[in-house]
N, C-alpha and C positions, 0 to 999 in steps of 0.2 A: 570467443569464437575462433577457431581455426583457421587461419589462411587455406584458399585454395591449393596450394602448394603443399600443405600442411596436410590437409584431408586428402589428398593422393597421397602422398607418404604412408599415413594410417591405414589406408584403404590397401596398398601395395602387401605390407603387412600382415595384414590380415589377412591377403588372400593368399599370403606366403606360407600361413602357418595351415590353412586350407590342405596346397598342394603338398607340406611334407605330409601330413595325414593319410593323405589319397597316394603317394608314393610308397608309404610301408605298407597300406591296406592288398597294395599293389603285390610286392612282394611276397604278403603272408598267401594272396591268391594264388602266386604260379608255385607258392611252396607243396601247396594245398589239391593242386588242379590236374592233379596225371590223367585222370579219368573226363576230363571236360572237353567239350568240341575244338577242334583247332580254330574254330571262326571265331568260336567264344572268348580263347584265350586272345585271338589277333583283335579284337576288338580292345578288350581291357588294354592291352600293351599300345594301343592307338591313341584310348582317350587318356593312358597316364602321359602320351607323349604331346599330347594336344597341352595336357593342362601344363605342363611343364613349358612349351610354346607358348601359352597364354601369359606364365606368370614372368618369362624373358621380356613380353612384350611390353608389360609393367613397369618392369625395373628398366628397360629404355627409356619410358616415357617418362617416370620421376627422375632420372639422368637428364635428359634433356633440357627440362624445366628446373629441377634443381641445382643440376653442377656446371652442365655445358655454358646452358643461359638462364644460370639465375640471376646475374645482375644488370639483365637485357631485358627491358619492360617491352619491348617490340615484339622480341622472340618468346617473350609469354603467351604470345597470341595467338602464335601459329599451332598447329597441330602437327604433333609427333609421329615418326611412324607408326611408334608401337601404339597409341591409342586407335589407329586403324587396324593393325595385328591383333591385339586381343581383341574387339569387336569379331573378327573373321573366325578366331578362333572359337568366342564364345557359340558363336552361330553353326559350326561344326560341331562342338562337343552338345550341344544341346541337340542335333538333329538325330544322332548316332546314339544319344540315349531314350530320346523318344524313341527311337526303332526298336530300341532294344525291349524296351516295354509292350509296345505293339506286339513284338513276337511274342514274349510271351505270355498278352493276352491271348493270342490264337491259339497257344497251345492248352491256357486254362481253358478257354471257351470251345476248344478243338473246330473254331472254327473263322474265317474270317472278316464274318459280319461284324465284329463289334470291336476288332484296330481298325478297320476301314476308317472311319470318322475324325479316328484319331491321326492314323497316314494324311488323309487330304491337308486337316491343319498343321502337321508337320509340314506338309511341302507347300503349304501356304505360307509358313514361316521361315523356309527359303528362301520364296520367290519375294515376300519382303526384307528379307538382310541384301539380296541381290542388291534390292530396287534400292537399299538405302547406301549400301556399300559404296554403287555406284554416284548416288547423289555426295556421300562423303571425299572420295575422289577428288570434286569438283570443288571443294571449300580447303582451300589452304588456313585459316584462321577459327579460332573457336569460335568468333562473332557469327563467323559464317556460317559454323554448326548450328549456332543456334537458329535461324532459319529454316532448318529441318526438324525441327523436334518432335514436329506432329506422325511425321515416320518413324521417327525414335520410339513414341508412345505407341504406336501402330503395331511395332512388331514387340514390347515388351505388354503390351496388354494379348496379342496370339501365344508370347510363350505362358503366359499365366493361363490364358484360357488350355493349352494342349495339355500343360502339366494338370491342371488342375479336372480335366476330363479321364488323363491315364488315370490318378489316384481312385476316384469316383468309379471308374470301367474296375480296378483291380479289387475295390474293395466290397463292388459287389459281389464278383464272380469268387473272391474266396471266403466271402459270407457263405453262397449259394452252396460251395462246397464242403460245407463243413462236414464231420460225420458223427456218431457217437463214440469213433473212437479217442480214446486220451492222447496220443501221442504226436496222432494227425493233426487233431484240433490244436493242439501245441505247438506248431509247425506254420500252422495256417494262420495265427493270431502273433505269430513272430512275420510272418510278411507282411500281415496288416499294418503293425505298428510301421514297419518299411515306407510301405503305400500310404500314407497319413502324413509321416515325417516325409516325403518327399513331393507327395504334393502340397503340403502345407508352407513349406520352407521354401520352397521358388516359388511358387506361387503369390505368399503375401510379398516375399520380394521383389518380385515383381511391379507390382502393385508399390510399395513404396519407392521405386525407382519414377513411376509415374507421378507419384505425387510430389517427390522431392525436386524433380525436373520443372512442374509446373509452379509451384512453389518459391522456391529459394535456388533456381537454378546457376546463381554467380558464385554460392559458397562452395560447390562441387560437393555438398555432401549426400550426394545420389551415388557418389561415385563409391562410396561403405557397402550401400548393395548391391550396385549394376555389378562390381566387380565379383562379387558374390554368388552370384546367378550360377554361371558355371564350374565354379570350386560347390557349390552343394550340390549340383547334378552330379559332376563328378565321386565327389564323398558318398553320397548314397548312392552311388551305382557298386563301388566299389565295397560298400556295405552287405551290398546287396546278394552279390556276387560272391564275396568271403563266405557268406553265410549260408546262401541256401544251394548252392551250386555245387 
């Protein structure tokens, strides 16, 4: 089994090899994008700069605990900044991709009945990173973090449920649209596969973050998906974007 120090390290990595992903996906977008909204392009150039943000926030914290103080069993305990910086980032880049899907469900549905539901639990899952952000502030040591967990599971059981409501809303509404044309239905069965993998993939992540937390929460190997979260919103947005934009 892996030292906790060891399962950050991996988990860093991982989310390393995430963010070059989403950084050329990035590129091949604004190669691709002359004819896309300026909002649309400033959003994509936000969340590659957010994830890039997230994944600095990373490699501070495995620094800290690995090179700074790794031979300080004290300063093992404390928390880093960057594990409160990527938490803030993650919590950004996942609200700016919920929105981005809300939009456009209203424009498949041409209307704003059916992102509504999904808007409120986004800003539900604000107002819980706020509430926890602010609780995490107040714990200098992991021990302390762990006292909060039940806020922890709180807002990663709302991102599972909002992702997992977008996929559900998109994959009705471009079932509903299908037509008998060939090329549409081509088109439309290439977003689904989108909408599937992208609720599927944060969603059960989710979900494994809650259980790994409850579980086995001293080995950090929660820390394989939480970190996760936001490198596959990212990745599939930017999938998303290359392709049908």
């Amino acid at each position: 089994m892996l030292s906790p120090i060891a399962m950050l390290y991996v988990a860093m990595l991982v989310a390393f090899a995430f963010t070059s992903l989403t950084v050329f996906q990035t590129v091949i977008y604004f190669q691709n994008s002359q004819k896309d909204r300026v909002w649309t392009k400033t959003l994509v150039g936000l969340l590659c700069a957010g994830d890039i943000a997230h994944q600095i926030c990373l490699i501070q914290a495995v620094y800290f605990w690995s090179i700074k103080n790794g031979n300080d069993p004290v300063a093992l305990n404390e928390v880093p900044a960057g594990l409160f910086g990527q938490a803030v980032m993650e919590g950004i880049i996942a609200i700016l991709v919920q929105g981005f899907y809300a939009y456009r469900i209203s424009r498949l549905s041409r209307s704003w009945l059916w992102p509504t539901p999904i808007i409120l639990m986004s800003v539900g899952q604000a107002g819980l990173l706020a509430l926890y952000m602010t609780l995490v502030t107040r714990e200098d040591t992991m021990v302390g973090l762990g006292k909060i967990t039940n806020y922890a599971h709180a807002l990663n059981s709302t991102t599972a449920a909002t992702d997992m409501a977008i996929a559900l809303t998109m994959t009705w509404l471009l079932l509903r649209s299908k037509t008998g044309f060939r090329r549409s239905n081509t088109v439309i069965d290439r977003l689904l596969i989108y909408c599937i993998m992208s609720g599927a993939a944060t969603s059960v992540t989710a979900i494994l973050v809650i259980i790994m937390l409850a579980t086995v929460p001293a080995t950090n190997v929660y820390f394989l998906f939480f970190f996760f979260i936001p490198k596959g919103l990212r990745f599939l947005f930017a999938a998303d974007t290359t392709q049908t934009d």
